[in-house]
N, C-alpha and C positions, 0 to 999 in steps of 0.2 A: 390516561389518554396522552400521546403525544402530539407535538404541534412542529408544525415546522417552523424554520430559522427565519422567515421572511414573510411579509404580506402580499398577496397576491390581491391586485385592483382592478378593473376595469379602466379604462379611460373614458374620463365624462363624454354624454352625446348636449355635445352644446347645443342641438335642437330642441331641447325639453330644458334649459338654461330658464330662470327667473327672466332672467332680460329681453332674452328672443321670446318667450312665453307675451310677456306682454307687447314687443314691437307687432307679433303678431294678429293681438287681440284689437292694436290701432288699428292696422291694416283692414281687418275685418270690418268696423265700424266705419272705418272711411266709403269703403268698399262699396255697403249698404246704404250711405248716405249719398252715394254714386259720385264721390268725389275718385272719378278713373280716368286715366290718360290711356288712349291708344293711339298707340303708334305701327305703322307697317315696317316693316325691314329697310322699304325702300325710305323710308322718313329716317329713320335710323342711322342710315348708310347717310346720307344726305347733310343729316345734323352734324356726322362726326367729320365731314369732309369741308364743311364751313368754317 
């Protein structure tokens, strides 16, 4: 069998990362424990003009 001269790789999807795995798995539990902020556009718009 021959092989070629080089590796061919993917570049990581850092959405499936250990790290983001778990920030997510916070979020989710916070979420559920209805620890949520909502905000409107116009609240948004507002905060970032103060």
């Amino acid at each position: 069998m021959t092989r070629i001269p080089f590796t061919i790789a993917a570049p990581q999807d850092l959405f499936y990362s250990e790290e983001n795995q778990k920030r997510l798995k916070e979020s989710v539990a916070q979420a559920k424990q209805g620890k949520i902020v909502t905000k409107s556009l116009e609240d948004l718009e507002a905060m970032a003009n103060d």
